[in-house]
C-alpha positions as CSV (number, residue, x, y, z in Angstrom):
1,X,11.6,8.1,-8.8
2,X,13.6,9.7,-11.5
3,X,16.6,11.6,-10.7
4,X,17.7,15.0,-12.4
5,X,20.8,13.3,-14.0
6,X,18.8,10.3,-15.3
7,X,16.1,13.0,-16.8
8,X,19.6,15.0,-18.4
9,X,21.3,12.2,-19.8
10,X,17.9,11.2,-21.2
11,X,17.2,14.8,-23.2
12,X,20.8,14.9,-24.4
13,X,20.5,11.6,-25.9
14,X,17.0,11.9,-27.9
15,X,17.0,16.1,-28.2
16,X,20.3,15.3,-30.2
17,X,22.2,17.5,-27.5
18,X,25.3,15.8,-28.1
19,X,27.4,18.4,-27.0
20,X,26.1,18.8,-24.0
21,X,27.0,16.9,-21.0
22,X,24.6,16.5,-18.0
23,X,26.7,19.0,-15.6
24,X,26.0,21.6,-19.0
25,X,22.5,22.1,-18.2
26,X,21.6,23.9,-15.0
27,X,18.0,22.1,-13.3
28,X,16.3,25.8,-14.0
29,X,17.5,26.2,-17.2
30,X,14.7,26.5,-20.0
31,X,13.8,24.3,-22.1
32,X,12.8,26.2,-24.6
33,X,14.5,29.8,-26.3
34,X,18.3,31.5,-27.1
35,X,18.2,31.7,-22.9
36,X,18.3,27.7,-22.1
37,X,18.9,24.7,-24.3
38,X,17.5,26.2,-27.2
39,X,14.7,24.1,-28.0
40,X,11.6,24.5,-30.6
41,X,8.3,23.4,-31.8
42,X,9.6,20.1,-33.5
43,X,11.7,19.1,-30.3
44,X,8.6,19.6,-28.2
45,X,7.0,16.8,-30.1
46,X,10.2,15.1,-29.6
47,X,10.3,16.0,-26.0
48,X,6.6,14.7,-25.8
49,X,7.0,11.4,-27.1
50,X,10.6,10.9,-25.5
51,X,8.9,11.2,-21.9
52,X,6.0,8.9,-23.2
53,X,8.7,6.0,-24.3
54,X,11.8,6.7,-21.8
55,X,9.3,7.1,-18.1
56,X,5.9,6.0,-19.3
57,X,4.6,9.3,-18.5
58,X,1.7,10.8,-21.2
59,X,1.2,14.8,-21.8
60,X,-2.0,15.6,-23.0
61,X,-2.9,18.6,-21.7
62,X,-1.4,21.2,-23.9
63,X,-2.5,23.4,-21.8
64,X,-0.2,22.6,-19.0
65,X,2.6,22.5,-21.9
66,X,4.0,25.7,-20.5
67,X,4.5,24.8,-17.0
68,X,5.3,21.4,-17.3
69,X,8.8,22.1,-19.7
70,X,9.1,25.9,-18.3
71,X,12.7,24.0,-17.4
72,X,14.3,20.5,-16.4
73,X,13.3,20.7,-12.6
74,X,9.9,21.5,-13.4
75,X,9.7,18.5,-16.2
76,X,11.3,16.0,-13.1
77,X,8.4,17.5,-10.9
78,X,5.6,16.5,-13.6
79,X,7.6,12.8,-14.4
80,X,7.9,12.1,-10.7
81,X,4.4,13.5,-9.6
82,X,2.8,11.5,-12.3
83,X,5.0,8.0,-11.8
């Protein structure tokens, strides 16, 4: 099981967030938009592969896209429901 710091300190480090430090990003914080870490289209392909390669996890459902990265806790859900 993944924690949420693990799943942080894994984003900072291939989302190029280095100016972020785990206790930065609040577990309900989006993903994505001015409102949470800012995120767009090319780091959601980033995102994407970075699960694949860091927790073995595939996303191929795009359609789930919007739920699964809504925000960090609901990302942990998906990694740990699917581990």
């Amino acid at each position: 099981m993944i924690s949420i710091e693990q799943l942080k300190e894994v984003l900072i480090k291939n989302l190029k967030l280095e100016d972020m430090t785990p206790s930065d990003i609040d577990d309900h914080m989006p993903l994505f938009g001015d409102d949470g870490l800012g995120l767009d289209s090319v780091d959601s392909i980033e995102l994407v592969l970075t699960i694949d390669k860091e927790f073995g996890v595939k996303i191929t459902d795009s359609k789930e896209y919007e739920k699964i990265f809504s925000n960090v806790q609901s990302l942990l859900d998906f990694i740990n429901a699917t581990n």
